[in-house]
N, C-alpha and C positions, 0 to 999 in steps of 0.2 A: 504493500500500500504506500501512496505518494500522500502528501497535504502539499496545496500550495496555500499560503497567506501573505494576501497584499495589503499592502498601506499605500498612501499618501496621495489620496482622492480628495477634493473639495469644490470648494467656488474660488476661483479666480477671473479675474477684467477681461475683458478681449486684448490679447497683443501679450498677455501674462504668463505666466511657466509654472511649469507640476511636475515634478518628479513622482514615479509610482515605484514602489516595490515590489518584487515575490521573493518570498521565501519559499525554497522548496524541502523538505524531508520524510525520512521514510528510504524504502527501497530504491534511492534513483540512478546508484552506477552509478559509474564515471563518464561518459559518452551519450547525451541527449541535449534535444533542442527545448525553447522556451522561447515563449512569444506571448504575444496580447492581440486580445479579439477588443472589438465595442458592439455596443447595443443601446438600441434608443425603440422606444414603446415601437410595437407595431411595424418594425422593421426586421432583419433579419441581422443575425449577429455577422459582425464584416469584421477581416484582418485586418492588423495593423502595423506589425511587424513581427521577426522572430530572429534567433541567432541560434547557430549550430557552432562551438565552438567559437569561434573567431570571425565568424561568416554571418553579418547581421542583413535582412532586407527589410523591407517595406514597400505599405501600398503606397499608390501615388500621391495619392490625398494627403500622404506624413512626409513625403522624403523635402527632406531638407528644412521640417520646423522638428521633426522624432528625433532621438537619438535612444537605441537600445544597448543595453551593453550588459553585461554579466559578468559577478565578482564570483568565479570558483570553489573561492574558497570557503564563502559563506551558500553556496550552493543558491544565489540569490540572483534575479534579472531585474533590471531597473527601466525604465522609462522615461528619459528625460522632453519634456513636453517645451515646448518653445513657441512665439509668436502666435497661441494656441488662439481660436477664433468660434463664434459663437456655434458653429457647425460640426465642432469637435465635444460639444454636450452629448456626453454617453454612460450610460456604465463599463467602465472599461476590468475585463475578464484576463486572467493570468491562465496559459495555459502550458500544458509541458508535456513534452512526448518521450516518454522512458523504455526504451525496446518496443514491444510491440503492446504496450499500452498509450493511454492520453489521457489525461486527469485534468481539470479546472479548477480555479480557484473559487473563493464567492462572490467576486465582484465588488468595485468598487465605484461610486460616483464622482462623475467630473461635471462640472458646471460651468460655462463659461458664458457669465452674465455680466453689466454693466450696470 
């Protein structure tokens, strides 16, 4: 069994920055990816990025205000959110893929109001 447990969701301005967390543990090996999904009512839940290693991507909608990144040693993925914009109001989802499982975290809310 995996847990992932994220932080560092709230309300921030338009034009404003959030960093998010996951903490992953449990069974996760040394070798898997971890990424973040969002979700807004009545939509389907959309990627946003993920890193495998050293190898981070993102959808279009993030590249160049996201940055993801991953401290190993704390088996933890981060989310650095930037020039974040009111269209980026979600709940943003921690997800991790550990051999041939995938676990999610519980989510956490982002708001980006004025």
């Amino acid at each position: 069994q995996v847990q992932l447990v994220e932080s560092g969701g709230g309300l921030v301005q338009p034009g404003g920055s959030l960093r998010l967390s996951c903490a992953a543990s449990g069974n996760i090996g040394s070798r898997y990816t971890m990424g973040w999904y969002r979700q807004t009512p009545g939509k389907q839940r959309e990627y946003v990025a993920s890193i495998t290693l050293g190898s981070p991507r993102y959808a279009d909608s993030v590249r160049g205000r996201f940055t993801i990144s991953r401290d190993n040693t704390k088996n933890t993925v981060y989310l650095q959110m930037n020039s974040l914009k009111p269209e980026d109001t979600a709940v943003y989802y921690c997800k991790g893929w550990f051999g041939p499982l995938d676990y999610w975290g519980q989510g956490t809310q982002v708001t980006v109001s004025s």
